[in-house]
SEPAPA-896555 format. One line per 2 residues: number of its first residue (from 0); their letters; for each residue y, z, x of C-alpha. Coordinates in Angstrom, 1 decimal, decimal comma. Example, Ala and Ser with C-alpha at 12.3 -4.5 7.8 and 13.67 -1.06 7.14 Angstrom:
<rs>
0> AS> -4,5/7,8/12,3 | -1,1/7,1/13,7
</rs>
This chain:
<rs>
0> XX> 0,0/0,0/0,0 | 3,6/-1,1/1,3
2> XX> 5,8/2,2/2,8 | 8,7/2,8/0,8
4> XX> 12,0/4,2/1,1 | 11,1/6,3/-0,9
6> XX> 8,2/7,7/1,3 | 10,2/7,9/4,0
8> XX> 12,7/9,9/2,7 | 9,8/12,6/1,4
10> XX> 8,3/12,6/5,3 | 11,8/13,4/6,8
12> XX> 13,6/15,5/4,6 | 16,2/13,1/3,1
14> XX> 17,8/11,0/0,5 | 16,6/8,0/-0,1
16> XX> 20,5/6,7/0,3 | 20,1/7,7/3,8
18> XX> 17,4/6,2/4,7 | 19,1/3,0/3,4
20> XX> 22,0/3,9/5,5 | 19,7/4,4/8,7
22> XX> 18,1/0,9/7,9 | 20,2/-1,3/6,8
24> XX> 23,3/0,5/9,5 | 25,6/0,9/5,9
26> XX> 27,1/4,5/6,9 | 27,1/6,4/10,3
28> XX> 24,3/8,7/9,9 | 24,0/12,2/12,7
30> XX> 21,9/11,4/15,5 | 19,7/14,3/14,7
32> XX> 19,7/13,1/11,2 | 18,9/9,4/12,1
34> XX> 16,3/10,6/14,8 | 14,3/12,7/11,8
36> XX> 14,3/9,3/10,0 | 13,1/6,9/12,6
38> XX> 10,0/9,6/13,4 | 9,8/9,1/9,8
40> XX> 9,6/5,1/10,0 | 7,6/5,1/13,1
42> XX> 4,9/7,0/11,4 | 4,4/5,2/8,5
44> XX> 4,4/2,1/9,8 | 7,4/0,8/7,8
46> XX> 8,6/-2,4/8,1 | 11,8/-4,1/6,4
48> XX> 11,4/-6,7/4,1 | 14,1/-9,1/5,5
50> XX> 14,2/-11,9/3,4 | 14,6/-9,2/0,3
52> XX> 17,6/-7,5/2,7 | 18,9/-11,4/3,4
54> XX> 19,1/-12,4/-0,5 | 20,8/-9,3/-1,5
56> XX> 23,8/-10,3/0,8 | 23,9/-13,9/-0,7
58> XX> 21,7/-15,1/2,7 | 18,4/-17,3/3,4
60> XX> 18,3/-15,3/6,8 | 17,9/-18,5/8,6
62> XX> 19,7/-20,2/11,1 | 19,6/-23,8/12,8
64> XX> 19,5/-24,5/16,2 | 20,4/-28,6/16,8
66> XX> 19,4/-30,0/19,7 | 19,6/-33,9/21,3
68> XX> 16,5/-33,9/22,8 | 13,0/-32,0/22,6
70> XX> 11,4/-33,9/26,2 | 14,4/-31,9/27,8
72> XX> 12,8/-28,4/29,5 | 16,7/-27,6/29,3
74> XX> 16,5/-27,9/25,4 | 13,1/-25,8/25,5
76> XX> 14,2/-23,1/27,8 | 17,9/-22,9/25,5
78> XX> 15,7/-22,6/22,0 | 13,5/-20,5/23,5
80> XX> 16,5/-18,0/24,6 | 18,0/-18,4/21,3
82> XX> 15,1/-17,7/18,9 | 14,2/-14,7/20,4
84> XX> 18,0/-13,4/20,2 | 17,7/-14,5/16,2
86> XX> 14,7/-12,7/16,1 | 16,0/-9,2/17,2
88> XX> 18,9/-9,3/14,5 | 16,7/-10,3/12,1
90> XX> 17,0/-14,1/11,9 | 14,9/-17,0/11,8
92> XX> 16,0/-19,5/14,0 | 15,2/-23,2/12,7
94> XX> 15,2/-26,1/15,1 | 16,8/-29,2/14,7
96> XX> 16,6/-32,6/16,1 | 19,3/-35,1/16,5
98> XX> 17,8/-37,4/18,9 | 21,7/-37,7/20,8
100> XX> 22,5/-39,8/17,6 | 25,9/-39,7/16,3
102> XX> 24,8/-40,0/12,5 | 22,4/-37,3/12,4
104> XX> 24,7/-35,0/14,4 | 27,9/-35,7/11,8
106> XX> 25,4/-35,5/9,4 | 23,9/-31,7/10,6
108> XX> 27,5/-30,7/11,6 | 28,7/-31,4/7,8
110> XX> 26,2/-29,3/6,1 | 23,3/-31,3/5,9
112> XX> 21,3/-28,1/5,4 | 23,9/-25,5/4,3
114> XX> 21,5/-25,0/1,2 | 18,8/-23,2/3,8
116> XX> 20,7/-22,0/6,6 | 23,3/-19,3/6,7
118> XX> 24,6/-21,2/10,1 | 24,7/-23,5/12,7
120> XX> 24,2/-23,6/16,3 | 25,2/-27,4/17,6
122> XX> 24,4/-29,1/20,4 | 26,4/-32,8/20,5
124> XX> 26,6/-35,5/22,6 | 28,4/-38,1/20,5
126> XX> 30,6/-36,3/18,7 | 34,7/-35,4/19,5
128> XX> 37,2/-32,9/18,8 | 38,5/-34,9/16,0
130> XX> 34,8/-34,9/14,1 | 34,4/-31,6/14,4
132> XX> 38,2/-30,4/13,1 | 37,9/-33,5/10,3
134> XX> 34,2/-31,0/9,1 | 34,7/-30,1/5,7
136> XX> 31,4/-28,2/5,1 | 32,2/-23,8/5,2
138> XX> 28,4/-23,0/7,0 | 29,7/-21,0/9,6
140> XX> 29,0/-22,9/13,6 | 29,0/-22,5/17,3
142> XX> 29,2/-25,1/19,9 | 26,9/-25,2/22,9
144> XX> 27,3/-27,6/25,3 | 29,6/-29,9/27,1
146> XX> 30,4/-32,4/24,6 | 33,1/-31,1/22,6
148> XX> 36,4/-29,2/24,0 | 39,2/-26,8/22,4
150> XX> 37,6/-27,6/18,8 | 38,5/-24,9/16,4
152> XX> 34,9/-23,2/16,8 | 33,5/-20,7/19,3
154> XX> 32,0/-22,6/21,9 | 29,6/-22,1/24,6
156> XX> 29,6/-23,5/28,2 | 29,5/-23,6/31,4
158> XX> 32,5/-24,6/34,1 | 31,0/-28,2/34,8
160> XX> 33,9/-28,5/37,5 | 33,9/-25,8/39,1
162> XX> 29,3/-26,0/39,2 | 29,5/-29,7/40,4
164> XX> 31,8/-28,3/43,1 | 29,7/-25,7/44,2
166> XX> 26,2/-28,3/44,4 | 28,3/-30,4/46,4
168> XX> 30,3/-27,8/48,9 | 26,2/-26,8/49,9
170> XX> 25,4/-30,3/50,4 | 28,5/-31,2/52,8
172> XX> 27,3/-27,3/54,7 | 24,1/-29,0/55,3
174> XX> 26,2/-31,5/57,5 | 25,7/-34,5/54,7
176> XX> 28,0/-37,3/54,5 | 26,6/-40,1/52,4
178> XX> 26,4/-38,1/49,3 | 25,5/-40,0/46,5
180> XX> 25,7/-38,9/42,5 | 23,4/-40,0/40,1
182> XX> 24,1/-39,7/36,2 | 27,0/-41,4/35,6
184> XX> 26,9/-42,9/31,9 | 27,0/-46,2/30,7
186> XX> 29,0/-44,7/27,5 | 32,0/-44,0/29,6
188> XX> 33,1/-41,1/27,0 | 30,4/-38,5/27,8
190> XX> 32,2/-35,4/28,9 | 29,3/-33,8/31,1
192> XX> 28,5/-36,8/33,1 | 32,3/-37,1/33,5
194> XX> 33,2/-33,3/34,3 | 30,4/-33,6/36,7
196> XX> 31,2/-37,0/38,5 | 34,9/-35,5/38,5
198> XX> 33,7/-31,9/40,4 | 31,7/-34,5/42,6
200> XX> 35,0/-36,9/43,7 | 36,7/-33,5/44,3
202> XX> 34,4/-31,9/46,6 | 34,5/-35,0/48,1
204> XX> 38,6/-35,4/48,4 | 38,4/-31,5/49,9
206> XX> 35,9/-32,2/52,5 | 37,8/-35,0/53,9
208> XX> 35,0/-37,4/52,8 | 35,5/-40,9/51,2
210> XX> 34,9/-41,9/47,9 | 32,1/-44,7/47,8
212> XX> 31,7/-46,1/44,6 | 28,1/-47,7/45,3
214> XX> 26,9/-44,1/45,7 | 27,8/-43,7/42,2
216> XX> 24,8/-44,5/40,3 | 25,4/-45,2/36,3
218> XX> 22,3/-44,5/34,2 | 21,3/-44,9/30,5
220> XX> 19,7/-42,0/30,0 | 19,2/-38,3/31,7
222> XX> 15,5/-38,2/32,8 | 13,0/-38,9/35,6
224> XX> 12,4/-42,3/35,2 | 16,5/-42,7/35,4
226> XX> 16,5/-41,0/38,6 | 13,6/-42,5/39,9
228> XX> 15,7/-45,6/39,1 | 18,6/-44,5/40,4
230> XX> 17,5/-43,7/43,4 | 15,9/-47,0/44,5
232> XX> 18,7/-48,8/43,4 | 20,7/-46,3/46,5
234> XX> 18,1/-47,3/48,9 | 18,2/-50,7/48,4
236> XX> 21,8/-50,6/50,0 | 22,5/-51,4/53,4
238> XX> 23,7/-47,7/53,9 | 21,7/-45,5/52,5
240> XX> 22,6/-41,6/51,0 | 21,4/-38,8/53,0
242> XX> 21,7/-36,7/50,4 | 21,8/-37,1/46,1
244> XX> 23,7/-35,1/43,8 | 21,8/-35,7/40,6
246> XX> 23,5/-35,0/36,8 | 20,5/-32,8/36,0
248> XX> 17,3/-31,5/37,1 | 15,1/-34,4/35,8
250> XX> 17,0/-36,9/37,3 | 16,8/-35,2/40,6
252> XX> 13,0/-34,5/40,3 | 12,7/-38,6/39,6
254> XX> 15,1/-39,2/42,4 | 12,6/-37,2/44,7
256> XX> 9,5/-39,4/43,5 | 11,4/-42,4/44,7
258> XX> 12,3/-41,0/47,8 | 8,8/-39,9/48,2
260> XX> 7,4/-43,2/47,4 | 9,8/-44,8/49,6
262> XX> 8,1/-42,9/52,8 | 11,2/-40,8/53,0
264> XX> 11,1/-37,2/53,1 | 12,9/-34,6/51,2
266> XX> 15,1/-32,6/52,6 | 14,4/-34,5/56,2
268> XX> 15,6/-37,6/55,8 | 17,1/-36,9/52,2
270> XX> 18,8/-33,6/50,5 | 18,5/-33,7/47,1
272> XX> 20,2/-31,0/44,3 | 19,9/-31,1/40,1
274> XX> 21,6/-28,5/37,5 | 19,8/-26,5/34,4
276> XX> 17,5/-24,9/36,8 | 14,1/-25,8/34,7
278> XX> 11,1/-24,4/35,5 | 9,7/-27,6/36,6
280> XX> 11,7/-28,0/39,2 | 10,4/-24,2/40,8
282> XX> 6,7/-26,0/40,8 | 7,8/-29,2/42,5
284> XX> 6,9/-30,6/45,9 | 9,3/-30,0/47,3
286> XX> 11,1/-27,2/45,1 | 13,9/-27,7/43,8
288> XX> 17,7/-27,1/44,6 | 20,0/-26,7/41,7
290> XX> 22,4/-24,9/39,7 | 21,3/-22,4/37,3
292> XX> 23,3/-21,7/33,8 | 22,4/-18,4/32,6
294> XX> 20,2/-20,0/30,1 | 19,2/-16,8/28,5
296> XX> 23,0/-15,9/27,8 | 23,8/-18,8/26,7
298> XX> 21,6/-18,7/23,9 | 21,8/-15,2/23,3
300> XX> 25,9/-15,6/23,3 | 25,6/-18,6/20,6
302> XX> 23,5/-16,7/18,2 | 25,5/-13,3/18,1
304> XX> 28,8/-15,4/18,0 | 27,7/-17,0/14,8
306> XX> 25,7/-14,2/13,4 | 29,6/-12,4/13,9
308> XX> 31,0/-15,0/11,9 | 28,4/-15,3/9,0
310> XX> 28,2/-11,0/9,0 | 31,9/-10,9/8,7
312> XX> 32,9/-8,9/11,7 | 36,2/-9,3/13,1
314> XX> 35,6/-12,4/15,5 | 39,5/-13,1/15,8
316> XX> 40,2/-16,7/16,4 | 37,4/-19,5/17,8
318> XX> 37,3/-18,9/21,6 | 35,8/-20,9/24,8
320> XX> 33,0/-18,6/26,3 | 31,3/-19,5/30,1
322> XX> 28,5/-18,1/30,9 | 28,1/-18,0/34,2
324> XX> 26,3/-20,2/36,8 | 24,7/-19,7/40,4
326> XX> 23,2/-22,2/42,8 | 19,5/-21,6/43,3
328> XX> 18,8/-22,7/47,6 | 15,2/-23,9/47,4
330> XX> 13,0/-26,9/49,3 | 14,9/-30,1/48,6
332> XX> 18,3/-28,9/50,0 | 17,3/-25,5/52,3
334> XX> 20,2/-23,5/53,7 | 21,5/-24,8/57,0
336> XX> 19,6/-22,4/59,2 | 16,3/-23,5/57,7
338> X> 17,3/-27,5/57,3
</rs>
């Protein structure tokens, strides 16, 4: 038979108002108090029936979590992160897929589901400030990612600048010189690929280094077989990189199949570094360099943002929040001492 409030309140002595209080967090309740009820709880087993606890505040108790990609580990490692922060407040977390495409993400970002989901968590790649202001549904949103800026929502991301910088100050300390960038995008107007190539061309100005433009590789997409093409389109030149600064890590990781399948040898001949930090690229041979977003704030800072927003607590107006970032020295791009 189910545990009750009711039964609760017997075992420790109480109303059953405060129990409610102690469970559902109503009313401060004394810590001696509260402590009597949650012996109480523990003993009996009780369990809260969320969904009843949802409905009674006018809530599904789900939230959605839209992503571009699901072959991304980025993606994976992000949801991951994000459902187990919905889980601890007491939230489903429901995943979304917009394969990058602009109609399906103005199509989630305008409410497509607001009839199941008390919020949304959206990652774009298409879509600009002016689609996101222009959004006429009310389902409260947060912003993760790199492709939207000063929209009137919180938003979650990193400093692409100032990450690309700090790949690219560990390459020149390696003593490189011919650093190449794959990830540039055909569709001029992606923001990440252009922060990035920007924190790239300003390492570069700092260092004293010029700017070749056929060490700028433009690809289609953002995974292995891009790099992996990227790369032997660089080695096909008359002047070689000695070292690749890659958009992501799955570019890098395919960059490093090309090298190895070009006889070259990573870091020897070639230094190669990637951001996100996936766990793929810790299994590698060799292991890989790269930037590392704090993946697990990220998420966790995207759902207690919204879950702020759709509980009413004062959030004050939308604001930009970075997590922060750190590079990650491992085989493809060793410190100097070990290179």
């Amino acid at each position: 038979m189910a545990v009750s409030l009711k039964d609760i309140a017997r075992r420790a002595g109480v109303s059953q108002a405060t129990v409610s209080n102690v469970v559902n967090g109503y009313r401060p309740v004394g810590e001696a108090t509260r402590a009597r009820v949650q012996q109480a709880i523990d003993e009996l087993g009780y369990t809260p029936n969320l969904s009843a606890r949802h409905l009674r505040r006018g809530r599904t108790g789900i939230i959605a979590l839209a992503i571009p990609e699901l072959n991304n580990p980025y993606f994976a490692e992000l949801a991951d992160a994000a459902i187990r922060a919905a889980t601890k407040r007491g939230y489903t977390l429901l995943l979304d897929y917009t394969d990058g495409d602009r109609d399906k993400e103005l199509l989630v970002a305008d409410g497509f589901r607001a009839q199941i989901i008390d919020g949304l968590i959206l990652s774009a790649v298409h879509l600009n400030r002016d689609d996101i202001a222009s959004r006429t549904s009310e389902t409260p949103m947060v912003l993760v990612g790199e492709a939207i800026y000063h929209a009137p929502y919180d938003h979650v991301v990193i400093d692409n600048l100032a990450a690309s910088r700090e790949a690219m100050r560990h390459l020149i300390a390696l003593g490189r010189r011919r650093i190449a960038f794959i990830g540039a995008h055909i569709e001029a107007n992606r923001a990440p690929s252009l922060l990035r190539l920007r924190g790239y061309t300003e390492a570069l100005e700092a260092a004293g280094l010029p700017f070749d433009p056929d060490l700028t590789v433009t690809t289609s997409g953002f995974g292995r077989g891009d790099g992996a093409a990227g790369m032997r389109a660089l080695l096909a030149l008359a002047q070689p990189p000695d070292a690749v600064f890659a958009f992501n890590d799955l570019i890098a990781l395919g960059a490093i199949r090309a090298l190895h399948d070009h006889g070259l040898r990573v870091p020897d001949d070639v230094s190669v570094i990637g951001i996100d930090d996936v766990e793929e690229g810790r299994f590698s041979i060799p292991t890989l360099t790269t930037i590392s977003p704090d993946k697990e704030m990220i998420g966790r800072l995207a759902v207690e943002k919204l879950l702020d927003r759709i509980e009413g607590r004062p959030a004050g107006p939308p604001v930009e929040f970075q997590p922060p970032f750190r590079l990650v020295v491992r085989e493809s791009a060793p410190a100097a001492a070990q290179a």
